[in-house]
PASEBA-1860 file (N, C-alpha, C; in nm, 3 decimals):
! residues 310
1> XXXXXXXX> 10.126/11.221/8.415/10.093/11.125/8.521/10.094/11.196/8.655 ~ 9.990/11.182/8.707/9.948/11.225/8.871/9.956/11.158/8.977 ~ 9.998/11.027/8.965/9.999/10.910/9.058/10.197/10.894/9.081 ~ 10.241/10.908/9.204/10.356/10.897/9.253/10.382/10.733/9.289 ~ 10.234/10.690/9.304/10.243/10.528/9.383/10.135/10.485/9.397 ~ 10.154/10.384/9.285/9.984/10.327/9.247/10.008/10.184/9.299 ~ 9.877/10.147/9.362/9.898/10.023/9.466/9.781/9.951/9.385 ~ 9.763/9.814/9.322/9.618/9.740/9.308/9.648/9.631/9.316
9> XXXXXXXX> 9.546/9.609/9.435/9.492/9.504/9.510/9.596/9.385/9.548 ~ 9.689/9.487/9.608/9.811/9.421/9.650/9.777/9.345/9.773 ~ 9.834/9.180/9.757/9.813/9.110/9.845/9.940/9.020/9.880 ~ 9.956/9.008/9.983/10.065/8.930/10.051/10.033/8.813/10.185 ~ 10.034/8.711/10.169/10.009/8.568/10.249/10.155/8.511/10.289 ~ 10.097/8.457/10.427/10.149/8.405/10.513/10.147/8.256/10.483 ~ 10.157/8.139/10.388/10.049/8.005/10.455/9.887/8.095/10.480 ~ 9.875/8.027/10.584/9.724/8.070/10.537/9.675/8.214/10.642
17> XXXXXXXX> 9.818/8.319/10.667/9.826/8.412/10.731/9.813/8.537/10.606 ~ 9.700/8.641/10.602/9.675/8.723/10.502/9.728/8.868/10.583 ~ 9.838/8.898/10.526/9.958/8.979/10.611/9.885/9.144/10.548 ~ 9.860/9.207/10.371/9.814/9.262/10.351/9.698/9.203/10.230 ~ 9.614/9.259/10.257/9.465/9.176/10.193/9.391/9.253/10.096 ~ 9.447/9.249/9.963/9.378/9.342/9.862/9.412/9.452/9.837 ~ 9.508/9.539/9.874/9.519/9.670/9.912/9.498/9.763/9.759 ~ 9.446/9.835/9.779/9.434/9.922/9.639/9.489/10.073/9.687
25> XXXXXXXX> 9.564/10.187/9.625/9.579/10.272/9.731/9.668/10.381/9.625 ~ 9.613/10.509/9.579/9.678/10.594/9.473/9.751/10.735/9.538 ~ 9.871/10.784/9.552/9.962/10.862/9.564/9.983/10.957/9.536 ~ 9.883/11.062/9.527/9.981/11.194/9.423/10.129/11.219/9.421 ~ 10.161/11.290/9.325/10.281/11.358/9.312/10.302/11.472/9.455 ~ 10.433/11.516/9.458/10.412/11.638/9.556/10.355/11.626/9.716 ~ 10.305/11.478/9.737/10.209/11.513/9.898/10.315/11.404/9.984 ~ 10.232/11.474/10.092/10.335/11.364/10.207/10.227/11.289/10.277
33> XXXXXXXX> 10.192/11.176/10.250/10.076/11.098/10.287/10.152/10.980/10.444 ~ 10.029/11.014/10.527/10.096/10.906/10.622/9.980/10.784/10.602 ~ 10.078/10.679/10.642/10.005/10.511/10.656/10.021/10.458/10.784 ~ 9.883/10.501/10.858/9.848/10.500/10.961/9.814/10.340/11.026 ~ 9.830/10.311/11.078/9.776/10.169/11.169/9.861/10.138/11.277 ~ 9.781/10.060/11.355/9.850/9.964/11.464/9.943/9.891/11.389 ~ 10.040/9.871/11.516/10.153/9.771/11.489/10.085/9.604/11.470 ~ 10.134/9.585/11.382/10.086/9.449/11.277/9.997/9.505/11.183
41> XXXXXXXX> 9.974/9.605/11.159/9.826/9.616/11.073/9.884/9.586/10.894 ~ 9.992/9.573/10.915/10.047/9.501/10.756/10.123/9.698/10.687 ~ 10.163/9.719/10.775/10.213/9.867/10.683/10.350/9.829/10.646 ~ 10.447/9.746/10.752/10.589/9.741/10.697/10.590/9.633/10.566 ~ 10.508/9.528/10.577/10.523/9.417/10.477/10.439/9.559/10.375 ~ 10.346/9.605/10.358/10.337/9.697/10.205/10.462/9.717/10.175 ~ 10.542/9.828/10.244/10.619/9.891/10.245/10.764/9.824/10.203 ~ 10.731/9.699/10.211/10.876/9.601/10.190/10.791/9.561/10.029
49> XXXXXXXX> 10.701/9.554/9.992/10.688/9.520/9.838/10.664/9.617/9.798 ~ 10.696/9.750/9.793/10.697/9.853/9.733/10.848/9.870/9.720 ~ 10.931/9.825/9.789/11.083/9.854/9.779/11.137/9.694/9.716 ~ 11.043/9.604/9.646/11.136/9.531/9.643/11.210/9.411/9.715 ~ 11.174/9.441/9.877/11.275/9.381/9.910/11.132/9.211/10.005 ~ 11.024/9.236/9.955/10.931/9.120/9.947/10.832/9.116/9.838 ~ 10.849/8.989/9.777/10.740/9.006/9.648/10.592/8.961/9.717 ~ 10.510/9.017/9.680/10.354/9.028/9.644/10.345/8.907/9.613
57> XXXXXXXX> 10.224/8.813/9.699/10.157/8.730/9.646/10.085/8.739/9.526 ~ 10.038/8.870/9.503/9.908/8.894/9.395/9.915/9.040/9.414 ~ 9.892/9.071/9.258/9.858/9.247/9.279/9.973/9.314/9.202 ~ 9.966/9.423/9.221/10.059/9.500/9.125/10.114/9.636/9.228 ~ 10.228/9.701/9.197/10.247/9.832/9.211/10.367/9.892/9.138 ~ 10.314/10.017/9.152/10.348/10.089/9.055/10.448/10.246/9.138 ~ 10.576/10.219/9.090/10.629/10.374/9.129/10.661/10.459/8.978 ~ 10.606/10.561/8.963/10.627/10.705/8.888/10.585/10.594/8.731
65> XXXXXXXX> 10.457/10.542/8.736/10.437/10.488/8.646/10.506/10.293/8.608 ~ 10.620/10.283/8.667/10.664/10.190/8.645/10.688/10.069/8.756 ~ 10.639/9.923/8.681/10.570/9.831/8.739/10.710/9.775/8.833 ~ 10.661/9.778/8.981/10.779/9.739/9.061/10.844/9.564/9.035 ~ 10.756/9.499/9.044/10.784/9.354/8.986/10.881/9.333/8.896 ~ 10.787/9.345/8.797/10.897/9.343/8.635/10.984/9.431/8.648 ~ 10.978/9.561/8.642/11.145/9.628/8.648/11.184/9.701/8.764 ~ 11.184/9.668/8.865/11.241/9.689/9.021/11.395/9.803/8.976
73> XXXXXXXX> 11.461/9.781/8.893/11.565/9.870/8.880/11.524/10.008/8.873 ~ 11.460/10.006/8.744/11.411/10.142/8.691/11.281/10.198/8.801 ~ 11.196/10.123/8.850/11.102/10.161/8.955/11.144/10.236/9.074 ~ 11.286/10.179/9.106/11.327/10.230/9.243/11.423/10.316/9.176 ~ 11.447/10.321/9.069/11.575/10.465/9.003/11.573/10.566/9.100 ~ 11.443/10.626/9.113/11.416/10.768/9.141/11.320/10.744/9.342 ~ 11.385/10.584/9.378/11.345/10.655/9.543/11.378/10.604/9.617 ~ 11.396/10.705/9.762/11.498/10.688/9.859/11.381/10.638/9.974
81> XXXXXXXX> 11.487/10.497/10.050/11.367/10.475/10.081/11.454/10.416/10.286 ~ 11.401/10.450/10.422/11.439/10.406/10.524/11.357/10.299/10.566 ~ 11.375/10.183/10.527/11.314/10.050/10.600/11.323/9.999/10.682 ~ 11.289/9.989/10.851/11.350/9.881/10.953/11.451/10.006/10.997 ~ 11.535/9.929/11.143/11.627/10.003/11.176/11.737/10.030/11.111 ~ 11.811/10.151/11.049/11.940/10.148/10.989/12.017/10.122/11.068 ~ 12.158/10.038/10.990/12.280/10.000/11.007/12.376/10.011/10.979 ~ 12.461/10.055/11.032/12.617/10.131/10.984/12.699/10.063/11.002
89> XXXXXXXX> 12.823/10.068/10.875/12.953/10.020/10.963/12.987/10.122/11.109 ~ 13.001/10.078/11.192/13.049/10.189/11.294/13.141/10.257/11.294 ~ 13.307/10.216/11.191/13.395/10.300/11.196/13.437/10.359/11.078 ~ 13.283/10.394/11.041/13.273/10.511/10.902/13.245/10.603/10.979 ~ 13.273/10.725/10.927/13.159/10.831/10.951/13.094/10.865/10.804 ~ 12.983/10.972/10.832/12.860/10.980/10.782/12.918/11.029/10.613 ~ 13.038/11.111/10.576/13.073/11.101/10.502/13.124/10.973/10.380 ~ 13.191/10.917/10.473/13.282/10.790/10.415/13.149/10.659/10.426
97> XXXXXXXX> 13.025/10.628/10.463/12.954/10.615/10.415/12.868/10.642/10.339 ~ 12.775/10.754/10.300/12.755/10.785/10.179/12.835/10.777/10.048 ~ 12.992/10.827/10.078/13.066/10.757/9.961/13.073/10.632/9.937 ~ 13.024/10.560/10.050/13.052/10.378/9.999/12.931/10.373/9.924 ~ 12.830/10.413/9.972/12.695/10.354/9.882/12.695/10.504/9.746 ~ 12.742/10.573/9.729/12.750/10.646/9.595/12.848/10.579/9.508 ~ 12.935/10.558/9.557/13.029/10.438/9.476/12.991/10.294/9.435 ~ 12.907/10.284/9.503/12.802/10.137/9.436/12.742/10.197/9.313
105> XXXXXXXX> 12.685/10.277/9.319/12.547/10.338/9.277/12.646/10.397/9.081 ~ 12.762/10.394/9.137/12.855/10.469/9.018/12.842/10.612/8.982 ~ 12.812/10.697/9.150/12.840/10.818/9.099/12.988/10.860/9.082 ~ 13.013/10.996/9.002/13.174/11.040/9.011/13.209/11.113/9.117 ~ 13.365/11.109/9.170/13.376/11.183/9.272/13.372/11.294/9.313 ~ 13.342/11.419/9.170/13.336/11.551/9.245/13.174/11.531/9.294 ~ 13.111/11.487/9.188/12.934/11.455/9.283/12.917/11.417/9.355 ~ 12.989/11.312/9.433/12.921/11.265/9.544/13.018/11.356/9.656
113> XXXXXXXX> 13.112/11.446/9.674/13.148/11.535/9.704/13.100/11.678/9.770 ~ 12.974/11.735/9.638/12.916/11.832/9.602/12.778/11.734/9.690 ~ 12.713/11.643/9.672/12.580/11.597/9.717/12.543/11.577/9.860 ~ 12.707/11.476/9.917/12.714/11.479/10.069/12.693/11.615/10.126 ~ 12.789/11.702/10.092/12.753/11.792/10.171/12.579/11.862/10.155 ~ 12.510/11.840/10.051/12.379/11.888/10.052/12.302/11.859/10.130 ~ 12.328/11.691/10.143/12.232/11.604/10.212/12.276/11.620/10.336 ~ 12.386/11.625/10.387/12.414/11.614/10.518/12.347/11.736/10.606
121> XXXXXXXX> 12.326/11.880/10.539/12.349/12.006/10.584/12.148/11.997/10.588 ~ 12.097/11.900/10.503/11.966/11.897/10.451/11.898/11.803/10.636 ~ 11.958/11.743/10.684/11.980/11.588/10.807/11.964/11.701/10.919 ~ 12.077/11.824/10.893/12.142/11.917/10.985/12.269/11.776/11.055 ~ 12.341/11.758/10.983/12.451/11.655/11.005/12.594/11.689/10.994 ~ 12.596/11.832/10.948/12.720/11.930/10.885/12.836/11.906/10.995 ~ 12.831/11.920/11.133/12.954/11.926/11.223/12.953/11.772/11.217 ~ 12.857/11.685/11.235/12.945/11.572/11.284/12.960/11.504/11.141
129> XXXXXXXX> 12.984/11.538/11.031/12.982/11.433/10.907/13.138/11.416/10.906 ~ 13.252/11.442/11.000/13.384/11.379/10.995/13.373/11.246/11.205 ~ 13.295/11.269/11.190/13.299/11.176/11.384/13.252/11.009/11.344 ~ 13.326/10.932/11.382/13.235/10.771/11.337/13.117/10.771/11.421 ~ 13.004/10.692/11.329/12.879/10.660/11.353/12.881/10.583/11.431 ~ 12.952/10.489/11.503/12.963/10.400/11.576/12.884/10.501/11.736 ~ 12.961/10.604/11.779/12.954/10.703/11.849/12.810/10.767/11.812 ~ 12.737/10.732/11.687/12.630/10.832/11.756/12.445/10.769/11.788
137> XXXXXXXX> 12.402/10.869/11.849/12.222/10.805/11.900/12.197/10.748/11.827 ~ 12.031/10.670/11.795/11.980/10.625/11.757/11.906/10.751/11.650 ~ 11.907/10.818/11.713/11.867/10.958/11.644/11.878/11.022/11.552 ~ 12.072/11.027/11.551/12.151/11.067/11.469/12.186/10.932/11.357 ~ 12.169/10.829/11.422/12.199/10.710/11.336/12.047/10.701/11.187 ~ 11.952/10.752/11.214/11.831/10.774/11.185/11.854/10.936/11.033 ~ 11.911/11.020/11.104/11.896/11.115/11.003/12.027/11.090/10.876 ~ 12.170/11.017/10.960/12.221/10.962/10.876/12.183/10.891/10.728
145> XXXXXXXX> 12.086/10.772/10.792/11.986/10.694/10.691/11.874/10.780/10.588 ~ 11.850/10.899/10.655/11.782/10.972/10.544/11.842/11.067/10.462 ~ 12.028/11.093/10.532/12.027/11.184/10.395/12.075/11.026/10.302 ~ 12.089/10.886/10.347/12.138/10.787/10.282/11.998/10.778/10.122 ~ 11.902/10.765/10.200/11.790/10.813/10.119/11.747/10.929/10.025 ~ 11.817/11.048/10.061/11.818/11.163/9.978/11.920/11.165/9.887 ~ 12.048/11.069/9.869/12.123/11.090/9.833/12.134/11.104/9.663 ~ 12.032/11.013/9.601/12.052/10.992/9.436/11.949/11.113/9.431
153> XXXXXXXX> 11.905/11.192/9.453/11.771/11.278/9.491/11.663/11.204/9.389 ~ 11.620/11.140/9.517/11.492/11.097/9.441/11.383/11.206/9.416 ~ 11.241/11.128/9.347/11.137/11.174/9.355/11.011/11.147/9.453 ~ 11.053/11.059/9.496/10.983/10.959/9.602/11.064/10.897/9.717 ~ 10.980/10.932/9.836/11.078/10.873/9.965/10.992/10.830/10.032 ~ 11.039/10.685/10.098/10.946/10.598/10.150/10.984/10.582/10.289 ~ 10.930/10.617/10.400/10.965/10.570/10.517/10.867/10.513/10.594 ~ 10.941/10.405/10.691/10.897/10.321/10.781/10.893/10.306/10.922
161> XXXXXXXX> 10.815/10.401/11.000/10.818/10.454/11.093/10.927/10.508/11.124 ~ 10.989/10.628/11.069/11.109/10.675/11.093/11.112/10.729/11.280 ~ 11.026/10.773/11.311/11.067/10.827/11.488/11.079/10.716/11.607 ~ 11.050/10.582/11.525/11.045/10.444/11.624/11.121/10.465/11.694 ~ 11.122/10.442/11.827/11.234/10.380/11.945/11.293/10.501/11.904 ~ 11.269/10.658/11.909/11.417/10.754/11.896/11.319/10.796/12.071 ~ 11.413/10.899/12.079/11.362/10.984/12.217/11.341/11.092/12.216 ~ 11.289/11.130/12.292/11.201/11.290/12.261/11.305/11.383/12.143
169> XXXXXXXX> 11.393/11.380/12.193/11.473/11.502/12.118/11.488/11.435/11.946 ~ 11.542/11.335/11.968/11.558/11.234/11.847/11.399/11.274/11.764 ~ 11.302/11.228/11.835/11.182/11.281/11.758/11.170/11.402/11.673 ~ 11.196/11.489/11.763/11.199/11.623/11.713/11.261/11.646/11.625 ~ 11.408/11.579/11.623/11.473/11.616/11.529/11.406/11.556/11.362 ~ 11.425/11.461/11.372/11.347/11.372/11.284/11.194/11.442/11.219 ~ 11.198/11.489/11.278/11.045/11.575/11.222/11.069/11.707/11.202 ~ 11.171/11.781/11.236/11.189/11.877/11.195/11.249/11.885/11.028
177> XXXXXXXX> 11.314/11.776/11.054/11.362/11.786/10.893/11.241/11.671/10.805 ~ 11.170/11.635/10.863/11.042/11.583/10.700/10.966/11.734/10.712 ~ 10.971/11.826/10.801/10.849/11.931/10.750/10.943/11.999/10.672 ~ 11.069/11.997/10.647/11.146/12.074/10.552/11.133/11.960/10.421 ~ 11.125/11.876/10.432/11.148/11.819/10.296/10.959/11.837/10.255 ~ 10.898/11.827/10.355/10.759/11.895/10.270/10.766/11.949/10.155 ~ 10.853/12.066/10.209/10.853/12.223/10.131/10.910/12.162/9.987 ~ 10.959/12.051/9.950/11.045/12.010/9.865/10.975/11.931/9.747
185> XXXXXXXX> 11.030/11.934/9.637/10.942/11.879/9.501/10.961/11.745/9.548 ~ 10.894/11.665/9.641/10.914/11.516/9.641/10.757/11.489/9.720 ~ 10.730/11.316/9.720/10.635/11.293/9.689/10.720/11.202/9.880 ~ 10.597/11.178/9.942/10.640/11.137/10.058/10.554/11.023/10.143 ~ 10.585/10.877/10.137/10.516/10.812/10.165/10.549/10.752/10.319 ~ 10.497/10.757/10.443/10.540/10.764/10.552/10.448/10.698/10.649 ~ 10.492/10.564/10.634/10.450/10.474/10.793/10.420/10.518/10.939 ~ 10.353/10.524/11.008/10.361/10.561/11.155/10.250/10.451/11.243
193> XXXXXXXX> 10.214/10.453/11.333/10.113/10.442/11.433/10.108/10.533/11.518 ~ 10.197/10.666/11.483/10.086/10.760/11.595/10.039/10.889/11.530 ~ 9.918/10.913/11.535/9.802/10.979/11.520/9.913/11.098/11.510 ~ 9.931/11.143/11.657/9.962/11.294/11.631/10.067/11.327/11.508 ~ 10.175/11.212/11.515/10.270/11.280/11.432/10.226/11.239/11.281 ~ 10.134/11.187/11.234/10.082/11.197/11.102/9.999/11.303/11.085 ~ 9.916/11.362/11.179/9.841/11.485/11.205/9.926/11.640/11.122 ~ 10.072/11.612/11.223/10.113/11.700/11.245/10.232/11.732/11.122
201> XXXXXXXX> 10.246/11.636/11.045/10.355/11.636/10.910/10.246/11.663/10.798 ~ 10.176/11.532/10.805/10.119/11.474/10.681/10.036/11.568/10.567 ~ 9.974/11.535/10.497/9.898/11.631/10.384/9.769/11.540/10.358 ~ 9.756/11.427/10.386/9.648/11.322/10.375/9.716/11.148/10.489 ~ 9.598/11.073/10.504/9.638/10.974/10.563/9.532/10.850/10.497 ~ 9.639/10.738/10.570/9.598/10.642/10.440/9.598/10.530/10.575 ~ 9.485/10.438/10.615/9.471/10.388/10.754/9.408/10.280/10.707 ~ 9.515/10.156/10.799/9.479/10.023/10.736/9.490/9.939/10.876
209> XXXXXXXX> 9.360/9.822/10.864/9.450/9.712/11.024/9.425/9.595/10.971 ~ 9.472/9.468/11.002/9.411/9.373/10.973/9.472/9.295/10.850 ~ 9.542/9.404/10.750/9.578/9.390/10.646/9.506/9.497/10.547 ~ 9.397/9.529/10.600/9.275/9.614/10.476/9.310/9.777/10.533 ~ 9.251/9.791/10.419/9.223/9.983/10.427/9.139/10.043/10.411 ~ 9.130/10.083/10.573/9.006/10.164/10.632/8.985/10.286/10.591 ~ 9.022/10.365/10.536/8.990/10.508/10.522/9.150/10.595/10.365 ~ 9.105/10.664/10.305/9.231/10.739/10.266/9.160/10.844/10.229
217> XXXXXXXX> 9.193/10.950/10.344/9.131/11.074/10.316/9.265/11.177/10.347 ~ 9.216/11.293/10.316/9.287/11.432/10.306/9.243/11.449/10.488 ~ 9.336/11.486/10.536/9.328/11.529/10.700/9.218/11.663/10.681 ~ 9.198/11.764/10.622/9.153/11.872/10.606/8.991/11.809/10.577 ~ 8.980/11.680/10.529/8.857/11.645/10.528/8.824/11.555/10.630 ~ 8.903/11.518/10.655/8.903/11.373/10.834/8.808/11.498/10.945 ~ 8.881/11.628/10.960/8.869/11.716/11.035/8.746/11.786/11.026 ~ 8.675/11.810/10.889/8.560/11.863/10.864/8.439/11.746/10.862
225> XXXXXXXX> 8.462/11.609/10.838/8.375/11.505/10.912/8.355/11.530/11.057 ~ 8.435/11.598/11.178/8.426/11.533/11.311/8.308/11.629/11.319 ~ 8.191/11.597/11.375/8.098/11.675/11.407/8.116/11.795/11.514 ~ 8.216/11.816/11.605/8.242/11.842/11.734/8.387/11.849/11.777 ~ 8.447/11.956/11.841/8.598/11.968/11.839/8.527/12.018/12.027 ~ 8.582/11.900/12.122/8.577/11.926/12.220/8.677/12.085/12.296 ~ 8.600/12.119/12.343/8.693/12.271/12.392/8.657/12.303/12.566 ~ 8.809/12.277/12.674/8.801/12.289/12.742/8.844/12.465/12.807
233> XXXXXXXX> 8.749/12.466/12.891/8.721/12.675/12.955/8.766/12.647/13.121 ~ 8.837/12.652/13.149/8.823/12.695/13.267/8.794/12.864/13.350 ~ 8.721/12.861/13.450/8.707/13.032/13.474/8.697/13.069/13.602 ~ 8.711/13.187/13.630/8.728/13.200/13.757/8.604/13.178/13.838 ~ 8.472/13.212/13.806/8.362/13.237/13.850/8.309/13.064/13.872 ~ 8.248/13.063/13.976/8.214/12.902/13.984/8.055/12.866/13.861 ~ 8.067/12.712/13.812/7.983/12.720/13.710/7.844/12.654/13.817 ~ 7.708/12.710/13.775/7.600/12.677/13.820/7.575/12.618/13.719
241> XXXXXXXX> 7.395/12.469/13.772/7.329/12.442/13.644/7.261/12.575/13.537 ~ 7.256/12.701/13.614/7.178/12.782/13.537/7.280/12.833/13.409 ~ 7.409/12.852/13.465/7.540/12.885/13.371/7.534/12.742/13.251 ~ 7.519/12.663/13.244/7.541/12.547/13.225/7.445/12.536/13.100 ~ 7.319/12.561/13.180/7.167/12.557/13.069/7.192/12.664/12.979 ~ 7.228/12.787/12.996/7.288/12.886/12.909/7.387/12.880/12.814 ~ 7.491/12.825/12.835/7.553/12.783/12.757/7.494/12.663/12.652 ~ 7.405/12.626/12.664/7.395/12.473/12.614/7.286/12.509/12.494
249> XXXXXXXX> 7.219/12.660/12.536/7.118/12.701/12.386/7.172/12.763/12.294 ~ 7.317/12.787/12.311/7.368/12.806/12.212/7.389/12.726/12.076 ~ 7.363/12.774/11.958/7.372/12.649/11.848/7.505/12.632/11.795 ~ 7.544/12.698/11.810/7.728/12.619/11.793/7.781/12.492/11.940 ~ 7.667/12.476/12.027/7.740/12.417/12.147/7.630/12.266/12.108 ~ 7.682/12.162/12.117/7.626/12.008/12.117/7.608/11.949/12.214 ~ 7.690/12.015/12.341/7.681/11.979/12.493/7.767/12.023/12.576 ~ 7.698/12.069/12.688/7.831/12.123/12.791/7.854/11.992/12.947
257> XXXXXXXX> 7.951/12.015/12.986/8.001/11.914/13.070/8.120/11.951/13.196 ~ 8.010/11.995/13.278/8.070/12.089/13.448/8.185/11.966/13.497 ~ 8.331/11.961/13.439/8.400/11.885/13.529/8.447/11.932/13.627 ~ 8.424/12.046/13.628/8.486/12.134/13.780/8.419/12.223/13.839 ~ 8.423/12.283/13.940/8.327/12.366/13.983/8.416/12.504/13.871 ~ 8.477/12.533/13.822/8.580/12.620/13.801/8.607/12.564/13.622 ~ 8.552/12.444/13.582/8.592/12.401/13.437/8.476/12.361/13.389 ~ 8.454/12.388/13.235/8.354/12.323/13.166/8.421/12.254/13.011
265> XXXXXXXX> 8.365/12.163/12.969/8.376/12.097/12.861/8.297/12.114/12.749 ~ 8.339/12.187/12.656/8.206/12.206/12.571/8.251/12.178/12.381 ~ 8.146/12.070/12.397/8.124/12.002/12.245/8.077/12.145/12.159 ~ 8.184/12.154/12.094/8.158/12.277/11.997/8.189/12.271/11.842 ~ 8.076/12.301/11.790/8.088/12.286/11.588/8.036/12.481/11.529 ~ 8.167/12.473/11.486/8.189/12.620/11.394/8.292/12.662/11.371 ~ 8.295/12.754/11.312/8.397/12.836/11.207/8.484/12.915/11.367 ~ 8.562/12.997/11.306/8.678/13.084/11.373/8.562/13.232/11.422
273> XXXXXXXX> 8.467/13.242/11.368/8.421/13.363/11.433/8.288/13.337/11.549 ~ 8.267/13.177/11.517/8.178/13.143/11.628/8.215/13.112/11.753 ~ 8.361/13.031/11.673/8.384/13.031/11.847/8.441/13.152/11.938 ~ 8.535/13.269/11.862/8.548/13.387/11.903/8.441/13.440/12.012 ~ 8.321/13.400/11.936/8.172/13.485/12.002/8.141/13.406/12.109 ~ 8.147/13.300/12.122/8.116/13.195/12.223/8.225/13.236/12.407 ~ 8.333/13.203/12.311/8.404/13.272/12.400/8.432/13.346/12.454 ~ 8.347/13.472/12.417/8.356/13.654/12.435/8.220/13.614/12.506
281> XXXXXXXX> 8.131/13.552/12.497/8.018/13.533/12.588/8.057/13.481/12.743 ~ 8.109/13.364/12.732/8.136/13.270/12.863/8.248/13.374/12.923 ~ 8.335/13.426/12.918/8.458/13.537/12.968/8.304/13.681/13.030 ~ 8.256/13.720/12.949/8.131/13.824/12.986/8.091/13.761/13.166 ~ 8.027/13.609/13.129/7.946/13.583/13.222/8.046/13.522/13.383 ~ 8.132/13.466/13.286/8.234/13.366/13.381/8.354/13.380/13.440 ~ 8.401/13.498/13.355/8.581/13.524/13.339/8.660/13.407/13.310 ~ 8.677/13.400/13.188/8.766/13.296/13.146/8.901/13.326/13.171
289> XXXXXXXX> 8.990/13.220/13.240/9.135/13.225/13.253/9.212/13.165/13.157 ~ 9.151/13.061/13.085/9.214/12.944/12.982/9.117/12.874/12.892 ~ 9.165/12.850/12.827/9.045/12.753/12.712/9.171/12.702/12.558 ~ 9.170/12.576/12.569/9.207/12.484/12.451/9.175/12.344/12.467 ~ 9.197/12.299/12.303/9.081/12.180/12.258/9.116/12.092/12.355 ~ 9.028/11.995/12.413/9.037/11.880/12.524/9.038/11.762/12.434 ~ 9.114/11.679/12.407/9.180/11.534/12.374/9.225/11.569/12.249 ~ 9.196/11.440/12.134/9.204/11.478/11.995/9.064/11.382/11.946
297> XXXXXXXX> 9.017/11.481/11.892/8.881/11.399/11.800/8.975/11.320/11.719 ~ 9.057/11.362/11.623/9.122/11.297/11.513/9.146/11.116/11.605 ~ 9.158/11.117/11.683/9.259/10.974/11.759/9.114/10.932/11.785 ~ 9.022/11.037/11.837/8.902/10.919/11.905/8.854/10.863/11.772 ~ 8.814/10.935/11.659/8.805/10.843/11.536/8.919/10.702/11.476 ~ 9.046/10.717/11.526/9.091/10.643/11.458/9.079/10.525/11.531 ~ 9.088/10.502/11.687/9.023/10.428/11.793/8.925/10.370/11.757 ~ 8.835/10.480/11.687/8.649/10.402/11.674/8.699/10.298/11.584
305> XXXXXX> 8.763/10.374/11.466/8.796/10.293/11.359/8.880/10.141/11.328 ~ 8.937/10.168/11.416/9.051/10.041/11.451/8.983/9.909/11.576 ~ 8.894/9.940/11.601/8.779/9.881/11.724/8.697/9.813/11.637 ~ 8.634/9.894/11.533/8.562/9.827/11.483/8.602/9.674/11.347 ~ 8.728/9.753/11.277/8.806/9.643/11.213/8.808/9.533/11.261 ~ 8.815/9.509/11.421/8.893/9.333/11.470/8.805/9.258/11.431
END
C-alpha cells in the first residue's frame, strides 16, 4: 500500500452550511504534503474528521489503509496528530506530561523514560524538559505538543497550522524541526495558509477554498507550470528605451519593465544556464550590482486561484 491517507468524497454540513464539499484527496507514504487555503476554506474541519474528533456527513477516510469511522482506534494507532491550540496542565513540565499521556496510552516505565528523552531532544526541548510549562511561549508550548505527537512514533503526523499566532522566532523554531522530521520515515500531513511556509517545508501541496479542492500538485510541478519567474537587476549604468528594446529580443525574456532609472524587471523563462547568459549580458552592457526573483509567482497563482473559487 502507497496511500498514507486516502480521502473519498469526504463531506461535512453545517444545516444547510457545506463546511467541506466532496473532498477526494490521496497521500503517499514518506511525503510531507501541505493543505493550503484561506482561513475558513474547510482545512481544520478535514483535519478534525481525519482525527476522529468530527464525524463526516458522507464519505470515507482512510489512514495506512484503515477506515477511520468504523475503527478510529486502530486508524489512529500509528498517528500523532497537533489540532487547534495545545493545552497544558501548567504545573507539569514537559517531562511529567508526556508521562501522563504515555501512562494513558499503557506504555512501561523504562519506555516512556528512554522515548521522552528522544522526543524531547527531537522538539530541541532537552534543557527545559525539568521547568513547568506554565512558564513557557506559545512557541515552546507548540514544540511541547509535537514531541506529544511523536511520542507513540507514529507513521503519520497531522498538523493544523502548527506556526499560528507563534512569533518570528517561535516560527523558526517550529520549522526547523518539521524539515528534520522530513528527513524521517514518516508521512506528513500539514495545514497552513501561508504560501511561503508550505513552499518552503512541503514536498507537494494540496489547495482547497470554499470547502472544494482546487489543485494537488507536486510544488516541483506548480513551479514548472509558471510560465515566467519575475527577476529583478538593478545596475549601475542608467537604463535607456534602447537598453530596454535589447533586452526584450532576447528569447528567454517575456518582458522587460524600467522601474528605475537604475532597475529593471524582467519576465524570464529558462534553465540555470540561460539565465547565467542573460545575466553575463546585462552586467557586459549595464554593470549589474544585484539581481533576485521579484515577488513569488507561486502566491500570485494561488491568489489567481483562490479569486477565482468565490
Amino acid at each position: 500500500m502507497t496511500q498514507a491517507i486516502q480521502i473519498e468524497g469526504l463531506t461535512k454540513t453545517y444545516g444547510d452550511f457545506i463546511a467541506v464539499d466532496s473532498l477526494s484527496l490521496n497521500i503517499s507514504r514518506n511525503s510531507f504534503v501541505g493543505f493550503l487555503g484561506p482561513n475558513g476554506a474547510g482545512k481544520s474541519t478535514t483535519i478534525k474528521m481525519l482525527t476522529n474528533l468530527t464525524v463526516a456527513t458522507s464519505g470515507k477516510a482512510f489512514l495506512n489503509g484503515i477506515d477511520v469511522v468504523k475503527d478510529p482506534k486502530t486508524a489512529l494507532s500509528e498517528v500523532g496528530a497537533v489540532v487547534e491550540t495545545p493545552e497544558f496542565y501548567p504545573y507539569l513540565t514537559p517531562d511529567k506530561s508526556l508521562e501522563y499521556i504515555a501512562k494513558l496510552r499503557g506504555m512501561k516505565k523504562d519506555d516512556i523514560v528512554v522515548r521522552t528523552k528522544e522526543v524531547l531532544d527531537l522538539v530541541k526541548m532537552s534543557h527545559e524538559h525539568d521547568m513547568k510549562i506554565g512558564k513557557f511561549s506559545k512557541g515552546m508550548k507548540q514544540r511541547v505538543a509535537i514531541a506529544q505527537a511523536l511520542m507513540f512514533d507514529p507513521s503519520i503526523i497531522i498538523l493544523d497550522e502548527p506556526t499560528s499566532g507563534l512569533d518570528p522566532r517561535g516560527m523558526v523554531e517550529v520549522r526547523e524541526i518539521l524539515l528534520d522530521l522530513k528527513k524521517r520515515d514518516l508521512t506528513i500531513f500539514m495545514s497552513s495558509h501561508l504560501l511561503n511556509e508550505v513552499q518552503g517545508l512541503c514536498d507537494s501541496v494540496a489547495m482547497m477554498n470554499h470547502g472544494k479542492l482546487l489543485l494537488n500538485k507536486s510544488i516541483d510541478d506548480l513551479k514548472k507550470e509558471l510560465e515566467y519567474t519575475r527577476i529583478q537587476v538593478d545596475t549601475i549604468k542608467h537604463i535607456d528605451e534602447a537598453a530596454r528594446s535589447h533586452l526584450s529580443e532576447n528569447p528567454c525574456v517575456g518582458g522587460v519593465e524600467v522601474s528605475a532609472a537604475n532597475q529593471i524587471i524582467i519576465e524570464f523563462k529558462g534553465g540555470p544556464e540561460d539565465r547565467n547568459d542573460l545575466l553575463r549580458r546585462i552586467d557586459s552592457e549595464l554593470k549589474v550590482t544585484s539581481f533576485f526573483e521579484h515577488g513569488n509567482p507561486l502566491e500570485e497563482m494561488y491568489m489567481g486561484l483562490i479569486k477565482e473559487s468565490r
